[in-house]
N, C-alpha and C positions, 0 to 999 in steps of 0.2 A: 595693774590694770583692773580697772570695776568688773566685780565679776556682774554675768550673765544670767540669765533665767533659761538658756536655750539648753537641752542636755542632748549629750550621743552620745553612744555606746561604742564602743570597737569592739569585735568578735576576732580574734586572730590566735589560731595556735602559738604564733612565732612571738614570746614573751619581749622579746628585744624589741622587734617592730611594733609590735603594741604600745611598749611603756616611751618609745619615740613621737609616736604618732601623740599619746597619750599627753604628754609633757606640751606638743608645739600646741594641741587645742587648747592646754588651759592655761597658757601663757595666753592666746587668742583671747582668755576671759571666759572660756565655753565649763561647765561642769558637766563633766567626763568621766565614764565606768568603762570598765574592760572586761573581758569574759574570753575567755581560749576556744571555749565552742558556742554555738549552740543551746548546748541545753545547759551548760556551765551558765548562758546567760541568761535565761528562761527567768529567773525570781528577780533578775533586775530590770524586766520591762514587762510582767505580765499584770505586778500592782501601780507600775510607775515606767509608763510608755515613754520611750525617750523621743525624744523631734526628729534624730537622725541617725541613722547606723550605717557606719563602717563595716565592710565586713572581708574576711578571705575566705569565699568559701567558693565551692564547687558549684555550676549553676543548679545541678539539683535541689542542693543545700538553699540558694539564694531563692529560689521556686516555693518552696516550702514556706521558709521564711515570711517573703512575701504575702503567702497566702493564712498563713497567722495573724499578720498583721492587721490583712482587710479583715479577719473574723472579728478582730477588735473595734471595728468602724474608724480607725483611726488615720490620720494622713501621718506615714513620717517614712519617707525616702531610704534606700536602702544607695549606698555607693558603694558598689564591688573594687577592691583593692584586690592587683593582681601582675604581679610579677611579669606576666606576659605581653607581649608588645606585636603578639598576631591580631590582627583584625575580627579572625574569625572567633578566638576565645573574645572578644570585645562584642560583638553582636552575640553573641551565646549569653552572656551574661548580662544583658541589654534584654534578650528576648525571655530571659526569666525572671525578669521583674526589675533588675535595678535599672535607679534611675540615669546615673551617672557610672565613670569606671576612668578610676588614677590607678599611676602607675605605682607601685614599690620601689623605693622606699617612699611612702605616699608626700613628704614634708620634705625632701630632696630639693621638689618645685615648688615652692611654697607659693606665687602669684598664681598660679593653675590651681594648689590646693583651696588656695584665697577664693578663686574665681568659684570653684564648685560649689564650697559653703555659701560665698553668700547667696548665690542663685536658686542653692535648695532652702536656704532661710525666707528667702523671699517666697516662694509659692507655700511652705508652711504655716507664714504667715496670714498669708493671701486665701490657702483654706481654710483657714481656722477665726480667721477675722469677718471671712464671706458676710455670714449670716448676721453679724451683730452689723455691718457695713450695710448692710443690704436696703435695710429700712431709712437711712440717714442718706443715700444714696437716692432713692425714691422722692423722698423730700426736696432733694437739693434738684432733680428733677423738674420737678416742676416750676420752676424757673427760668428752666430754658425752654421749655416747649417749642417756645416761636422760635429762635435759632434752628433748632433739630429739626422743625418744617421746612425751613427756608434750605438746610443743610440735604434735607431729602428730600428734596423737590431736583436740587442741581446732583443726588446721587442717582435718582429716576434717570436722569439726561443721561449721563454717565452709561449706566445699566444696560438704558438703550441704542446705544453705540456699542457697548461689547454684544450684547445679541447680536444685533448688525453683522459682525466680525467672525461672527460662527459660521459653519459652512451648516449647506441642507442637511435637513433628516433624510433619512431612508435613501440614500444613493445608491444606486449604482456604478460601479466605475471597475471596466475591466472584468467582467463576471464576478466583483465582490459588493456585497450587499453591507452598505456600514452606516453606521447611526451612531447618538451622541447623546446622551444624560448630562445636563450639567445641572448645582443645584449652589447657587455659592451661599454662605453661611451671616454675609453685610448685603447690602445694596450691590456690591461693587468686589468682582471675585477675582482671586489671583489664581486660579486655574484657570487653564485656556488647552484647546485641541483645536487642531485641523487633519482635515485628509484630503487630496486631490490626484488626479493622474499626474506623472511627469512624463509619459510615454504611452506606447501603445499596448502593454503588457505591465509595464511598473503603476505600481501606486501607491505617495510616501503617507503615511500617519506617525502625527506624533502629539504626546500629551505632555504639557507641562505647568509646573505649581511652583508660582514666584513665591518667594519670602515674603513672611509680612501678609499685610490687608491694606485696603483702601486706596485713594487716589492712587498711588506712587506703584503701586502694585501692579495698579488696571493700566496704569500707563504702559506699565511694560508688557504686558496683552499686546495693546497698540503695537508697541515695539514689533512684537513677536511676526504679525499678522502681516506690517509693511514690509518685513525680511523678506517672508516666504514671497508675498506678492513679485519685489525686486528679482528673488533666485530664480523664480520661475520666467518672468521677463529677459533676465539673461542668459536662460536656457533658451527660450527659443533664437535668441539673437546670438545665439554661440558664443557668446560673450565669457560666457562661468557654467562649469558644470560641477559645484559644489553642492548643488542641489541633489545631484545623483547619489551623492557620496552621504553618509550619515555620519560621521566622524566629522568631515571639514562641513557642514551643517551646522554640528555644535558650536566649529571652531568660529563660524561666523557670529552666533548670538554672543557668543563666548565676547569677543572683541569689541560689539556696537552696545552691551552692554557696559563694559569698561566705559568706552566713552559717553556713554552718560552722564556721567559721576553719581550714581542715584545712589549707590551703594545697596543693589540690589543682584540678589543672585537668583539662580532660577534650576528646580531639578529636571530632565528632559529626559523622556525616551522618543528615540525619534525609529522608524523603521520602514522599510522599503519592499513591498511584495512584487518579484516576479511572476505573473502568472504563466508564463511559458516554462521560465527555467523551475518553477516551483521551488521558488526562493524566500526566506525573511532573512535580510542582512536588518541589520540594527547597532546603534549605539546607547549608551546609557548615561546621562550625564547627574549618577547622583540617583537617579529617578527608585520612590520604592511607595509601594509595593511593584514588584517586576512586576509585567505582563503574562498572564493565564494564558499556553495555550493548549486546548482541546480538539482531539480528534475524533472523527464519525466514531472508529473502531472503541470507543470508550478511554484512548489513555487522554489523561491532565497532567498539566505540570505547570509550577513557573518556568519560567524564561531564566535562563541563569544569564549573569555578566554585570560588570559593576564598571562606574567611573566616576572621574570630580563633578560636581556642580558646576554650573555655570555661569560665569560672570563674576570669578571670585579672582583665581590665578593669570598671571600677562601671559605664560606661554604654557596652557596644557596641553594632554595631549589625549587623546580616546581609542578607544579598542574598538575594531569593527570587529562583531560576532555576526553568526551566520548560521541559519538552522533550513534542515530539506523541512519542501509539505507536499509530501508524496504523498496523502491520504487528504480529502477532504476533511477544512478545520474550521474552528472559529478559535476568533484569537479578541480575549477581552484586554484591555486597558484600564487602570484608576489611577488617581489622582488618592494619596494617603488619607484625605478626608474618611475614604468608604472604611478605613481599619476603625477609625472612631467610634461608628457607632454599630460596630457588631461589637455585642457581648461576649469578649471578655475577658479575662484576667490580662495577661503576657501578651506583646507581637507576634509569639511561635501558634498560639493556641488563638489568637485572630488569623494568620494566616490561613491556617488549616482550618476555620471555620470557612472562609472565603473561600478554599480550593474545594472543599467540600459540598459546599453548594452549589458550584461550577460541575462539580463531577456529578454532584444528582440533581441535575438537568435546568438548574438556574444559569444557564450559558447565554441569555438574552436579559438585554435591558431590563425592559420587561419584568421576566419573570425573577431576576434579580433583585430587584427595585420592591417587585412586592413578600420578596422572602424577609428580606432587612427590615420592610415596612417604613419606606424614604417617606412613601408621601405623609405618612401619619407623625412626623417628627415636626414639629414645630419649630423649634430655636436648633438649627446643626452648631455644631462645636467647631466645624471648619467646611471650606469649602468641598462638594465631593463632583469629580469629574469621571462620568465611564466611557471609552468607543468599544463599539460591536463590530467586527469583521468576522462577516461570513462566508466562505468560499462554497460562492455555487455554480462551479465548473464540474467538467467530465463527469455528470452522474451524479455528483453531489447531491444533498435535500436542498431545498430553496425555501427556507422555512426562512419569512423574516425576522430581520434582528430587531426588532424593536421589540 
């Protein structure tokens, strides 16, 4: 095979699994170094940055790593290789920095190992071409002009039918005061929220972020919007009480997204406040970052529970979880956009920048909104969606959420 210009490194104690992994990349055509640690690898990427590394290490190790890397202003992906097949060592290793995570023996599955590489070759490309693209781009630009007018004239239309589709600011519903930030990052946003009463004490909110951008996305907004309308119609007409339930909710998008054929999936947290039983039942379909909730007496936390996506499997299934709110709360909501533009390195060290500012007292829109500094961001990197629920029952403060 021709050889390549692309180089990785593999870091791996285990001589075997190295000189495996070793041999299937450069039969691949890739020029390939090995290193057993660390710092064994240290003289082979500090004058001669490789595109990509492989590595076994422990997420501290891959943290570190990582954070050498940026000192070097470089873009080159780190893919955690790991024995383990728990989810949680998989997000651990995800939250300190890599970009991807195979299994061991990594060349076993070689259409998976296929898939990673080219996908990380494609955005190292894609960073490192940016800049020389950027002005040939611009050029080619102005050719189209009139199209991309014509094209944002019918995305204005578009925009203002999903505004349309949002519910009020500043409601009240049931003693809970909630509100909505939306901020989409095109014309045309694949996040979407609602909240409404389903009852005299219930009130469901849920936020959710389709795959993908554009038409085909905002479409399924639409989608989302005609559901809830329907479930609630068939609530009053005793028809379906699936609306009641957060699990068979998901199951419903779950299914009318199938039949679409759009080939679109969608993350969902959907959640239901009792305010007599002092209740959040909730499901999670996929949905992340979880929901923040906060109580008067000062504790925060996320919301813990996990599930599939939506719109992908023919027969999933979802976990109904359930937390007391025996103290007056507010309970925030996002949409993954808001992890983008807080600075900084890892997901673990964004979360906690996000819970952090929840706990000293950016728990409103608002005053959220101006810690991040949203409105001073001109180009977002993705769409960012927040709801405010604030419970001003029994004593409570009544301090609005916006």
């Amino acid at each position: 095979m021709t050889s390549r210009t692309e180089r990785i490194l593999i870091i791996d104690a285990d001589e075997q699994a190295r000189a495996d992994l070793s041999r299937y990349l450069e039969a691949r055509g890739f020029y390939v170094t090995g290193a057993a640690g660390v710092n064994a690898a240290r003289g082979l990427f500090d004058d001669n940055i490789p595109d990509v590394i492989f590595a076994d290490l422990p997420p501290e190790a891959i943290r570190d790593l990582s954070r050498r890397l940026d000192e070097t202003e470089s873009f080159t992906p780190i893919v955690a290789c790991t024995s383990s097949q728990s989810s949680a060592d998989v997000v651990q290793a995800m939250r300190a920095g890599a970009a991807d995570v195979v299994l061991k023996p990594c060349n076993d599955d070689r259409n998976a190992l296929d898939d990673v590489i080219g996908k990380l070759f494609d955005r190292v490309r894609v960073n490192r071409l940016n800049q020389l693209y950027r002005q040939e781009l611009e050029e080619a630009n102005r050719d189209l002009r009139n199209g991309i007018s014509e094209l944002r004239a019918d995305q204005n239309a578009g925009r203002k039918v999903q505004l349309k589709m949002l519910p009020d600011h500043q409601l009240t519903l049931s003693g809970l005061s909630v509100d909505y930030l939306i901020k989409p990052s095109l014309y045309l946003s694949g996040d979407f929220l609602d909240y409404f009463r389903i009852s005299e004490d219930k009130v469901l909110v849920y936020i959710a972020d389709v795959s993908g951008h554009g038409a085909s996305s905002a479409f399924v907004t639409v989608l989302l919007r005609n559901l809830t309308n329907r479930l609630q119609r068939n609530l009053r007409r005793q028809s379906s009480e699936d609306i009641l339930h957060p699990e068979r909710f998901l199951e419903r998008i779950n299914s009318e997204l199938l039949d679409t054929g759009l080939g679109k999936h969608v993350t969902v947290f959907v959640g239901i406040i009792s305010t007599t039983e002092r209740t959040l039942s909730y499901a999670v379909g996929a949905h992340f970052p979880m929901p923040i909730l906060s109580f008067e007496d000062g504790e925060t936390r996320f919301l813990e529970g996990s599930g599939l996506p939506v719109g992908l499997f023919e027969t999933p299934e979802w976990e109904l979880y359930q937390v007391k709110l025996d103290r007056p709360f507010r309970l925030l909501l996002f949409s993954d956009g808001l992890l983008e533009v807080i600075p900084a390195k890892s997901l673990d060290e964004k979360e906690n920048r996000l819970l952090e500012l929840v706990s000293g007292g950016s728990h409103t829109i608002a005053s959220l909104s101006d810690a991040l500094e949203l409105d001073q961001i001109s180009e977002l990197p993705d769409d960012i969606a927040i709801v405010s629920v604030t419970d001003t029952i029994n004593g409570s403060d009544n301090t609005s959420s916006t």
